[in-house]
PLY file of the C-alpha trace (Angstrom):
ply
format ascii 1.0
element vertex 421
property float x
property float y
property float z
element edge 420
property int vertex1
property int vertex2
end_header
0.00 0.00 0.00
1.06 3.43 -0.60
1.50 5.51 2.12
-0.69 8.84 1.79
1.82 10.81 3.54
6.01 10.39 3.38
8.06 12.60 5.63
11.91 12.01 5.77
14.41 14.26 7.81
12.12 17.18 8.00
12.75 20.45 9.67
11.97 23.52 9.50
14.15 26.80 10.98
12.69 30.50 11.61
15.29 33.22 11.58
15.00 35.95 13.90
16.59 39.21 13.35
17.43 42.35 15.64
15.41 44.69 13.14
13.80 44.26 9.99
16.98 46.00 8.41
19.18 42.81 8.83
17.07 41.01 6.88
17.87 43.04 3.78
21.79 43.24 4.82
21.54 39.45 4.68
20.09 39.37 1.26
22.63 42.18 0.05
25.77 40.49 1.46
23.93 37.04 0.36
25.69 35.34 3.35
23.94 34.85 7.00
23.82 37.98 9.41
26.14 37.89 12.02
23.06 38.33 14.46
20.74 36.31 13.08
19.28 33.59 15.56
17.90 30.20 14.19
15.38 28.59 15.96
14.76 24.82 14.28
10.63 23.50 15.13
11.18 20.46 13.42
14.17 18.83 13.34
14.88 15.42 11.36
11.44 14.48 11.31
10.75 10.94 9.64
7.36 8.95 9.65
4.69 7.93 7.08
0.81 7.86 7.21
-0.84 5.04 5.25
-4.88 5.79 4.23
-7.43 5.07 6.33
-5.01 5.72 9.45
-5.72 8.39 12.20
-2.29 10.07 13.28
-2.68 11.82 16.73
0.11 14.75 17.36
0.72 15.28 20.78
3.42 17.27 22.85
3.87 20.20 25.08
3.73 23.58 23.99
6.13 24.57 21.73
7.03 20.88 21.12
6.10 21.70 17.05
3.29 20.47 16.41
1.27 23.06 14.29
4.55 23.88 12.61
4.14 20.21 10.98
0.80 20.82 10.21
1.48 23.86 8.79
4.25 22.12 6.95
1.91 19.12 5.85
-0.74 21.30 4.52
1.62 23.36 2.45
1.06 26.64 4.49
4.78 26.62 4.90
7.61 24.74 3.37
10.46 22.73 5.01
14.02 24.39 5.63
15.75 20.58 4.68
14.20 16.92 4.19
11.50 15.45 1.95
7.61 15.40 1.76
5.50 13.47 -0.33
1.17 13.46 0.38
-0.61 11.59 -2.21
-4.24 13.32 -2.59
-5.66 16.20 -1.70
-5.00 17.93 1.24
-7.14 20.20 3.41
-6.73 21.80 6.98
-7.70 23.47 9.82
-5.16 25.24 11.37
-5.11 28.37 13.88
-8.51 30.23 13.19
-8.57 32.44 10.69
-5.96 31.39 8.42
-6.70 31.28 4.60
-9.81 34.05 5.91
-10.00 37.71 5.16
-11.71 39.59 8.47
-13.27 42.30 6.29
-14.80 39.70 3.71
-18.11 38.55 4.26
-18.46 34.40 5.03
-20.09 33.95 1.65
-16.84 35.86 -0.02
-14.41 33.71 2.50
-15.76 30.67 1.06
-14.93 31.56 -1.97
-11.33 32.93 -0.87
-10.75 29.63 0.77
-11.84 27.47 -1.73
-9.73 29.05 -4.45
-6.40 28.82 -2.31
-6.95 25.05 -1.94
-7.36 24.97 -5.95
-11.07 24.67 -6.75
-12.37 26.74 -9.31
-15.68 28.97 -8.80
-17.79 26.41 -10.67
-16.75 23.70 -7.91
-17.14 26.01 -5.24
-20.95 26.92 -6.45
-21.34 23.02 -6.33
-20.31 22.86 -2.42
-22.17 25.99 -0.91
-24.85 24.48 0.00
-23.24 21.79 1.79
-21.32 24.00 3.97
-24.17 26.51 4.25
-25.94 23.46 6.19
-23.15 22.06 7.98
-21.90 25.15 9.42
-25.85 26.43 10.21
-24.12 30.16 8.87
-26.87 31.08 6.43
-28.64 33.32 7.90
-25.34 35.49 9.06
-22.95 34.06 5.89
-23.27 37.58 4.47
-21.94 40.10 7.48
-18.07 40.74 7.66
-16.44 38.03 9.54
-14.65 39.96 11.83
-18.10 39.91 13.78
-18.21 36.53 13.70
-17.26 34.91 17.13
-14.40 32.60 17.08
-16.84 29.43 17.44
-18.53 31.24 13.86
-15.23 30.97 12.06
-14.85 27.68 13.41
-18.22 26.41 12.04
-16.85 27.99 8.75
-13.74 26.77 8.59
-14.29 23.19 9.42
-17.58 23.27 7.12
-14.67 24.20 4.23
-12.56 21.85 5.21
-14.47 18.65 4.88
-16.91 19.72 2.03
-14.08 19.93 -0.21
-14.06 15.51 0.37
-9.90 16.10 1.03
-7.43 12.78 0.78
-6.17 13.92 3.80
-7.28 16.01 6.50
-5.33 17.91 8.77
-6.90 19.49 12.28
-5.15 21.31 14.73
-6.72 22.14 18.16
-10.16 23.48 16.35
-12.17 21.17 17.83
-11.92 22.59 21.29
-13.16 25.99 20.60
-16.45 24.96 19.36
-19.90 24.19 21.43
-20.37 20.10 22.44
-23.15 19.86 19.77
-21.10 21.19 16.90
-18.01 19.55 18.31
-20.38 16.29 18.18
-21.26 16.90 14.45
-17.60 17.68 13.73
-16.41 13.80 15.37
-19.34 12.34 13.58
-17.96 13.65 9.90
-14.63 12.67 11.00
-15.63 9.07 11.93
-17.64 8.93 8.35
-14.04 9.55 6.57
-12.32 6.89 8.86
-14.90 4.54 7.64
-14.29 5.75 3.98
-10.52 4.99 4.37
-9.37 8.55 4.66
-6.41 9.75 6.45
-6.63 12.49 9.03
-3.84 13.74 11.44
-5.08 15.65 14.30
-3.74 17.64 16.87
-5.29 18.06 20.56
-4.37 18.19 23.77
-7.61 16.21 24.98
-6.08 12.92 25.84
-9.52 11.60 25.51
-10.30 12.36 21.94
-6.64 10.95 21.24
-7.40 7.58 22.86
-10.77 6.99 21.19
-10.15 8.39 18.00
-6.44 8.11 16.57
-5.11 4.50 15.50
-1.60 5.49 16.03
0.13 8.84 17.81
2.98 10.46 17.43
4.56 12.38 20.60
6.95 15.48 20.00
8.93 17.25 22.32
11.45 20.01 21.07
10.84 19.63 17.14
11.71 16.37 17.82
10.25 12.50 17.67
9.98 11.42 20.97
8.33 8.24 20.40
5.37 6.86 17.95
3.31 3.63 18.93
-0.23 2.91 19.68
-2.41 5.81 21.83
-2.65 3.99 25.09
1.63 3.17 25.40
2.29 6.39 23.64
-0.25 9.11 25.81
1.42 7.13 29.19
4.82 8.43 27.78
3.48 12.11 27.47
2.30 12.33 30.66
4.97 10.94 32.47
7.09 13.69 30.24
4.42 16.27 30.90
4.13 15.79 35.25
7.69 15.00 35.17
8.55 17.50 37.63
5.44 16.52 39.89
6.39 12.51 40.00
7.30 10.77 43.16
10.99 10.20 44.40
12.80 7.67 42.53
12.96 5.73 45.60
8.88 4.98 45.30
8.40 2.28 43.02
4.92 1.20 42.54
3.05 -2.32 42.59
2.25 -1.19 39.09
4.48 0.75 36.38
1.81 3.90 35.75
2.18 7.40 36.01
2.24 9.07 38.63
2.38 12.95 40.14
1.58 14.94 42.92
2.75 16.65 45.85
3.56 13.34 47.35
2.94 13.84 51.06
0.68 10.37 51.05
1.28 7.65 48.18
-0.56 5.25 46.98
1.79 2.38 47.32
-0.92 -0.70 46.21
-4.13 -0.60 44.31
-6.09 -4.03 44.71
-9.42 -5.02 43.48
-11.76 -7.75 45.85
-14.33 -9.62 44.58
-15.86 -12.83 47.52
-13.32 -12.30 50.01
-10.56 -12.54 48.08
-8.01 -10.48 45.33
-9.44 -10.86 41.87
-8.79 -9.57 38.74
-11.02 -11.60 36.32
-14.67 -10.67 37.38
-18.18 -10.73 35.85
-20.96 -8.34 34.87
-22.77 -7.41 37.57
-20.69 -8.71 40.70
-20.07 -6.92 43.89
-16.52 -5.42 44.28
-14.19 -3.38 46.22
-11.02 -1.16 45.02
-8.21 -1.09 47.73
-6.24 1.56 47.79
-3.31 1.33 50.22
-1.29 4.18 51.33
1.15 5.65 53.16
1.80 9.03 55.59
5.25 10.78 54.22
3.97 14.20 55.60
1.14 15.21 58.26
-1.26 16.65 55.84
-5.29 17.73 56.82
-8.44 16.91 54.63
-7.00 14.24 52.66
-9.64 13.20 50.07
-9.17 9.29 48.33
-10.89 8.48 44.95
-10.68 6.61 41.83
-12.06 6.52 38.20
-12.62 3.92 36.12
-11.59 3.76 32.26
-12.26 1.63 29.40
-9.64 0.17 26.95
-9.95 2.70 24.90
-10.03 5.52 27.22
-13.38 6.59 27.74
-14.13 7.75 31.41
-16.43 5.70 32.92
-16.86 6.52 36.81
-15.59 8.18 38.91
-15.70 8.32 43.46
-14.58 10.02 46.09
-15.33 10.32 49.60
-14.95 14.19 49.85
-19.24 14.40 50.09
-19.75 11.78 52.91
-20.12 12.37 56.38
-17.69 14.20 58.10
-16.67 11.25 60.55
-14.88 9.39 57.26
-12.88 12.67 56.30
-9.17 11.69 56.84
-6.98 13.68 59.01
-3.41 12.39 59.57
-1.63 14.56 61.92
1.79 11.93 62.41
3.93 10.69 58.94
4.39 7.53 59.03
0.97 5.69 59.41
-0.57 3.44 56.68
-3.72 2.64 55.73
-6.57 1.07 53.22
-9.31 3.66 51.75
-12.15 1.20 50.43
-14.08 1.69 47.58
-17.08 -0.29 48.03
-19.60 -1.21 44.63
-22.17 -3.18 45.66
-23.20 -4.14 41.72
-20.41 -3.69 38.76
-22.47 -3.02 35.69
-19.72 -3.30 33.44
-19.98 -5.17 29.91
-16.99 -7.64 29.25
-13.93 -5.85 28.42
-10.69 -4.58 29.86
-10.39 -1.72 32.29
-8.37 0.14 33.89
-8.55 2.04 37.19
-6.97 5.34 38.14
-6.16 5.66 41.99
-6.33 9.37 43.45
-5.42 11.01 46.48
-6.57 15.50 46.73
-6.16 17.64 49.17
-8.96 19.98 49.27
-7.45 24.04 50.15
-9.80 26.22 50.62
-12.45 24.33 47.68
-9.73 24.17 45.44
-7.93 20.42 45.33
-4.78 19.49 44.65
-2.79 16.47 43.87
-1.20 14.72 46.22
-0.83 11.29 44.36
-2.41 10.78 41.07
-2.01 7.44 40.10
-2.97 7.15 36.42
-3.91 3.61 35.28
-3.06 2.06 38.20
-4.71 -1.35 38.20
-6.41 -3.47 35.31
-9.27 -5.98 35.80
-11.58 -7.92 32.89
-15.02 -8.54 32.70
-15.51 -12.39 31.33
-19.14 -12.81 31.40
-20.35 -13.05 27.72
-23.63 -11.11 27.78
-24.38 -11.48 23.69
-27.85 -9.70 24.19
-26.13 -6.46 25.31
-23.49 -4.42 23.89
-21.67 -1.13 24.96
-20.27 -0.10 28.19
-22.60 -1.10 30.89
-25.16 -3.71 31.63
-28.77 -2.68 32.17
-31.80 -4.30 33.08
-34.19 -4.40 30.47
-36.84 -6.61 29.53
-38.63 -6.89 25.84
-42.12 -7.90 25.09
-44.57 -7.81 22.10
-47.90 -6.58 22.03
-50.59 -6.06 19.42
-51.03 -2.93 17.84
-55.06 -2.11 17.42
-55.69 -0.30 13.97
-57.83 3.36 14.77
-61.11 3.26 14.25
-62.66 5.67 12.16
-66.11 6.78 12.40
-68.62 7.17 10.03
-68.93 10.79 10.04
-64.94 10.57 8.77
-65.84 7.52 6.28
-68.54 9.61 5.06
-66.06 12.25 4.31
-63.31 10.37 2.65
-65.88 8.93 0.28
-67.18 12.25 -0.61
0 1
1 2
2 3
3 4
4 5
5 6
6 7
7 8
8 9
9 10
10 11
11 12
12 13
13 14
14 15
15 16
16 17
17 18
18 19
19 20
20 21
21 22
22 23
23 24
24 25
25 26
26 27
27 28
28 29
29 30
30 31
31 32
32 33
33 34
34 35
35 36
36 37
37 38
38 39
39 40
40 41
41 42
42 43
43 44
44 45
45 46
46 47
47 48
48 49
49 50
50 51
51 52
52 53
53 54
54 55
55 56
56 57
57 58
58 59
59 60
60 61
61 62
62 63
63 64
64 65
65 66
66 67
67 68
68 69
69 70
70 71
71 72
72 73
73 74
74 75
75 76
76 77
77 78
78 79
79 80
80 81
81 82
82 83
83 84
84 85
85 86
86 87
87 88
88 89
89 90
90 91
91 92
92 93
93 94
94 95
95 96
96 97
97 98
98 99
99 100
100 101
101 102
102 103
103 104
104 105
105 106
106 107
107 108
108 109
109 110
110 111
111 112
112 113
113 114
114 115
115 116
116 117
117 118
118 119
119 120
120 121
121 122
122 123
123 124
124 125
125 126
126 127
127 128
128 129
129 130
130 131
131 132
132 133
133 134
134 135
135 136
136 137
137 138
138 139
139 140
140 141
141 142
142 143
143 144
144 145
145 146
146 147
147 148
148 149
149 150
150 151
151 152
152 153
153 154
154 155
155 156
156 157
157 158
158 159
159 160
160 161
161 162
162 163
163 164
164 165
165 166
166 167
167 168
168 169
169 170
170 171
171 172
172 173
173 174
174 175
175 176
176 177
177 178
178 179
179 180
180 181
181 182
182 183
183 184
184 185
185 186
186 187
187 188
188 189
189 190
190 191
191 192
192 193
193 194
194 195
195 196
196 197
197 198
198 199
199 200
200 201
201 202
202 203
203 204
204 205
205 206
206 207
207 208
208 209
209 210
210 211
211 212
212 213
213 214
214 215
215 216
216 217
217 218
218 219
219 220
220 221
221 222
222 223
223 224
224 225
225 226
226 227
227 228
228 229
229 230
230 231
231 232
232 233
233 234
234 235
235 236
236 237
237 238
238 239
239 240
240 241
241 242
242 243
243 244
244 245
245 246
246 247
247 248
248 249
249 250
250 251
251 252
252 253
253 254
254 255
255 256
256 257
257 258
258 259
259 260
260 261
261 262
262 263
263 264
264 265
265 266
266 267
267 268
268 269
269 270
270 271
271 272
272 273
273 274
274 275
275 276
276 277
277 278
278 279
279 280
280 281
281 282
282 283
283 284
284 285
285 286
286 287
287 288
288 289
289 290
290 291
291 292
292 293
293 294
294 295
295 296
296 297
297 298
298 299
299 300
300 301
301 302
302 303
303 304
304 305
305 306
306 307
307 308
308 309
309 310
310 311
311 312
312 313
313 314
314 315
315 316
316 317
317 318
318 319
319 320
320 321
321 322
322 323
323 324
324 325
325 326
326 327
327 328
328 329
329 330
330 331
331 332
332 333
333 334
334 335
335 336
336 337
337 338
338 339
339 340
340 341
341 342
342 343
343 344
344 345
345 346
346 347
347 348
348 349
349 350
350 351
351 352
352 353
353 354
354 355
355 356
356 357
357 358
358 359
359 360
360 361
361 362
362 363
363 364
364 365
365 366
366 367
367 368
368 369
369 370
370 371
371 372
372 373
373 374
374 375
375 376
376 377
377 378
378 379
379 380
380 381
381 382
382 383
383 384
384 385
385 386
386 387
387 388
388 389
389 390
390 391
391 392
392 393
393 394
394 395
395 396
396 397
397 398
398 399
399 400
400 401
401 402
402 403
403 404
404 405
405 406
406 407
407 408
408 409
409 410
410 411
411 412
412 413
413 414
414 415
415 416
416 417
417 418
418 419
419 420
């Protein structure tokens, strides 16, 4: 198969100058300025993209991600290396680009279209597409520098995907837009997945990564830290990201997960108990308990234990803490040095077969505002076994199904009379 996108060695430097003057003593002299600084954003970048993958960016800020998109989408062009995309190409990057502010929407569409190569016939053909998608008709005609930055969004992404690109490049949009548009925006992003498009996203909700990208890259200072599958790869970038907030390398976990907080308590264990006993393997609809086992390394007040529940694929499940019950359970350890078991109690698991993972947690509430004092992400796995064909999703629901006759209306003969007539 052909990959639809071929990057090898890429970078990409900015030069920065004192004054806009050195950049014309450079070109005079046709040699560098003496003060010029280089700053590289990409440097020896090499990966492919085959179709019908999902490629999730993810790094810090200023790691260089939406230079590569910018690169990828032809909005810039590399300093050194090689690019090859095989299709068409269309993007959302930072809002407003490719837009005039003092053109109407309707003459932005047109702008748009014609940068990304479609003649005015084409464009004609699409407008009422992205007229519906974006729901902009009724304003598509006022200057769109009164358009709020949601507007342009609706506009930009409407472009985007009407134009049926090869490849589709998004960077951060997503988050700037309401849920329900955000919603319709996933669902015509799904529809190209299933048509065997590629699309290469950038976000920096973890979530959205998990569910929705098939592979991820992580950057860190223009750089390729890493590339994998989401679930090994997003562990890596948060480790990197709460790197200064982990716990002393003398702490080593039951569990390799990541970990960060202030560390006055840790979580040293997280256990799941099923009959009495340690299990790991349970069924749909058992009772359970989560174990979380800890430690005093500080005297610390209002120390509030929870945990959340994920599924393989990252979606948040549950979540519990003990922060609303009554104020006799509310932990106060005034001496370092004492250990304990907060218990998580679930009287009835509704939780389809699958793999899951559990988070452990440990907040100190100041003044309403909590705080991490262990955050132990991914800190346990357990399956659900049962096979439950009759029900499929997340969780398992009572529900029962019955059949019933359905009477046809009568009609009278007042109505009869009139239908005849």
């Amino acid at each position: 198969m052909v990959a639809a996108v071929i990057a090898s060695g890429l970078s990409k430097c900015y030069h920065l100058y004192r004054r806009p003057l050195d950049r014309f003593v450079e070109r005079l002299l046709n040699r560098a300025h003496p003060l010029r600084t280089d700053v590289w954003a990409l440097q020896d970048l090499s990966f492919d993209v085959f179709p019908g993958q999902t490629l999730g960016i993810v790094g810090p800020n200023g790691a260089g991600k939406s230079t590569l998109l910018r690169v990828l989408s032809g909005v810039t062009v590399p300093t050194t290396g090689y690019l090859e995309t095989t299709g068409r190409v269309s993007g959302i990057l930072e809002l407003g680009t490719g837009f005039h502010p003092e053109f109407s929407g309707w003459s932005n569409i047109y702008l748009n279209c014609a940068l990304q190569g479609l003649p005015r016939k084409e464009t004609e053909m699409l407008l009422p597409d992205i007229l519906d998608f974006s729901g902009l008709a009724a304003v598509i005609h006022r200057p769109l520098k009164t358009f709020s930055s949601g507007m342009v969004l609706r506009l930009a992404f409407s472009i985007a995907t009407a134009v049926d690109p090869d490849i589709l490049v998004v960077d951060e949009a997503l988050a700037v837009g309401d849920a329900s548009f955000r919603d319709q925006c996933l669902d015509r992003m799904n529809d190209y997945k299933r048509r065997g498009k590629t699309i290469i996203l950038v976000s920096h909700d973890l979530a959205t990564v998990r569910h929705f990208c098939s592979h991820v890259l992580l950057l860190d200072d223009g750089r390729i830290v890493e590339r994998g599958y989401p679930d090994e790869i997003l562990d890596t970038y948060l480790k990197m990201v709460h790197k200064k907030r982990e716990k002393p390398a003398e702490f080593t976990p039951h569990r390799q997960g990541v970990h960060w907080g202030s560390g006055e308590i840790r979580i040293e264990r997280c256990r799941v108990h099923s009959g009495g006993e340690e299990k790991y393997r349970l069924t749909s609809g058992c009772a359970c308990e989560v174990h979380l086992e800890f430690e005093v390394l500080k005297p610390i007040d209002g120390a509030v234990f929870g945990m959340g529940i994920y599924s393989r694929e990252g979606a948040y499940i549950h979540g519990s803490n003990h922060f609303w019950h009554p104020q006799e359970i509310r932990l106060r350890f005034p001496d370092a040095g004492e250990r304990g078991t907060a218990v998580c109690r679930i009287p009835r698991l509704p939780l389809l077969p699958g793999s899951y993972s559990i988070s452990a947690l440990c907040y100190a509430n100041y003044d309403g505002f909590p705080q991490a004092v262990d955050h132990w992400e991914r800190a346990e796995h357990f399956i659900i076994e049962e096979d439950l064909g009759y029900q499929h999703g997340l969780i398992s629901m009572e529900t029962a199904w019955d059949f019933q006759e359905r009477e046809e209306p009568s009609v009278s003969e007042e109505e009869s009379s009139v239908e005849e007539i």
